[in-house]
N, C-alpha and C positions, 0 to 999 in steps of 0.2 A: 544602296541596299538598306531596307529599312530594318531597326533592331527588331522586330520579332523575327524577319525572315535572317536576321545572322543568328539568330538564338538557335532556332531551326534548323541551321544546316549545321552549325556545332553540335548539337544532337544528334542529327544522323552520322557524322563523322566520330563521333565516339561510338556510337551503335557498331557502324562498319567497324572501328579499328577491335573491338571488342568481338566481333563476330569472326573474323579475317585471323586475330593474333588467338582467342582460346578458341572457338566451336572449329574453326576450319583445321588446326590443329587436330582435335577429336576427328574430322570427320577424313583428315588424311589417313590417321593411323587404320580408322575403319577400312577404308578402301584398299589401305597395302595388306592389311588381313583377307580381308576377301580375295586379292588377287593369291594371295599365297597359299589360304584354303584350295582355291581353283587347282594351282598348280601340283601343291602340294601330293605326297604318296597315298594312296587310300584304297589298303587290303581292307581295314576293317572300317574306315573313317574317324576312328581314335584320335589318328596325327591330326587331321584335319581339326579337329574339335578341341586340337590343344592349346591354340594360340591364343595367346592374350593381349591385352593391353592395359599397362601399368601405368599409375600417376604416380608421382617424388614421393606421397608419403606408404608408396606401398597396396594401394586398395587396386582388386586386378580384377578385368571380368572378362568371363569365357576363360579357356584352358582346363574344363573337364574334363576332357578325352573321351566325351560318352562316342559307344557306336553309332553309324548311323551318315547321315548326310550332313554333308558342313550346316553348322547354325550359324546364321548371323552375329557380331559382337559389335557390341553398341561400347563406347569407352565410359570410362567412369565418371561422374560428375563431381567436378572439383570446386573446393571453395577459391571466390576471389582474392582472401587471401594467400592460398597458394599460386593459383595463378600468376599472381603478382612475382612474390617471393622467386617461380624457378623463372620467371621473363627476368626480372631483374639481375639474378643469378649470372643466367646465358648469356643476358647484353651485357654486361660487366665484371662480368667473371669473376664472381664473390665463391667465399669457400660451398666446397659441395655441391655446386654446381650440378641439376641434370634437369633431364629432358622434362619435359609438360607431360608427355604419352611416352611410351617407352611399351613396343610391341614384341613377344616373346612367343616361347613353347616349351609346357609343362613337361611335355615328354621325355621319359630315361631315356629315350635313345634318339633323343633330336638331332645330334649332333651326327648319329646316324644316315637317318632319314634325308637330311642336308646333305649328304654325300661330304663330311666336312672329316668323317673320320672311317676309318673300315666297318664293313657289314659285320656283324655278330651274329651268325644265325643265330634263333630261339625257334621255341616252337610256333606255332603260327595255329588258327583254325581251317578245316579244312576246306579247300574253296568248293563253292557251291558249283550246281554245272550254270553254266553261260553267266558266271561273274569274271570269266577269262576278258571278255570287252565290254564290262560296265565304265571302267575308270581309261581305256585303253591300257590295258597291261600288257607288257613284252615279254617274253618268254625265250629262255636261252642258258646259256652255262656262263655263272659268276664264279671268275678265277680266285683262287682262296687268299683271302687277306683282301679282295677289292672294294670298291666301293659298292652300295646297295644298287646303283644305277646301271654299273658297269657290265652287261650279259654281250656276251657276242652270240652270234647263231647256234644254236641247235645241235647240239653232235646225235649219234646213234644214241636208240633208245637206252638207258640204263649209265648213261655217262654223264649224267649229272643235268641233264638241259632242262629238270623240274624246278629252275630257278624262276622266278620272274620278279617285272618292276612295274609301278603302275604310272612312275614319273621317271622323265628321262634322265641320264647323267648330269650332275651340277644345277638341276634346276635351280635353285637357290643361290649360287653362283652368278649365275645367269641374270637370275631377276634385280641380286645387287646390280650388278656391272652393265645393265643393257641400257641403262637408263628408264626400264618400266618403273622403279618405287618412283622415280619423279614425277613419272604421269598418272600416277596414281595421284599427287599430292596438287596436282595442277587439276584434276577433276573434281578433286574436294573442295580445293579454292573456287574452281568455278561455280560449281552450285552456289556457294555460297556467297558470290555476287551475286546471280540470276534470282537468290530467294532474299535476295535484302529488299525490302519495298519502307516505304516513308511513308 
């Protein structure tokens, strides 16, 4: 191999490991937002519009809650030195330690919405006609103290069955445990072969 074509592929092999270890990173966290936006509750689209993604020193973007239809969240752009600093961290486990992205939700009552703690009614706006299946919402009676998810059938009119949900029981559950955030992170990896070019 002659030394300029070893100089050359040393250069694309730091390009890749650069591209692979920070942007595929960024580009995993994107894509587990979006599927979670997809799945996520959306009476008003607030939740959806909450989620963010965090770097180590704090700088977050998206998690506004504006109404409306999920918007895309692009991650923040990190210096190389950080980059560095939380890779080095993670592989060797120096103090404080965390993640590169770090994906969240702004929202008071996330933990809600998650089905991770009991429903709290609040007031709500009043739903418009035929937004009953814009997001597929269920409709049914939520036993007191349940989770936001939890409606069973319908009883007679006036017995509570003006409950409804727009995402099914434990979504979030679900999407941990199913193995979807991986394939989410396998999809970011992959573009980000297919867009490596020399």
């Amino acid at each position: 191999m002659a030394k300029n074509d070893l100089k050359e592929l040393l250069q694309d092999l730091d390009r890749l490991a650069v591209n692979l270890t920070f942007n595929g990173r960024a580009r995993a966290a994107e894509e587990i937002v979006k599927d979670l936006q997809d799945l996520s509750p959306a009476w008003t689209g607030k939740f959806r519009n909450s989620w963010y993604i965090e770097t180590p020193d704090g700088t977050k973007a998206g998690g506004q809650g504006t109404p409306g239809q999920a918007m895309p969240v692009q991650a923040p752009k990190i210096s190389g030195i950080q980059s560095a600093t939380a890779l080095f961290n993670r592989v060797f486990g120096g103090s404080g330690a965390k993640r590169l992205f770090t994906v969240g939700n702004s929202a008071s009552y996330a933990d809600q919405a998650t089905d991770l703690a009991p429903y709290v009614p609040g007031k709500l706006p009043a739903m418009k006609a035929g937004a009953g299946t814009k997001f597929g919402r269920k409709y049914g009676v939520r036993p007191v103290g349940g989770e936001r998810g939890n409606l069973s059938a319908a009883g007679p009119t006036g017995s509570g069955a003006g409950n409804s949900s727009s995402a099914p029981l434990d979504w979030f559950s679900h999407y941990q445990g199913s193995g979807k955030a991986d394939e989410a992170v396998k999809r970011a990896y992959s573009r980000g072969f297919k867009g490596f070019r020399r």
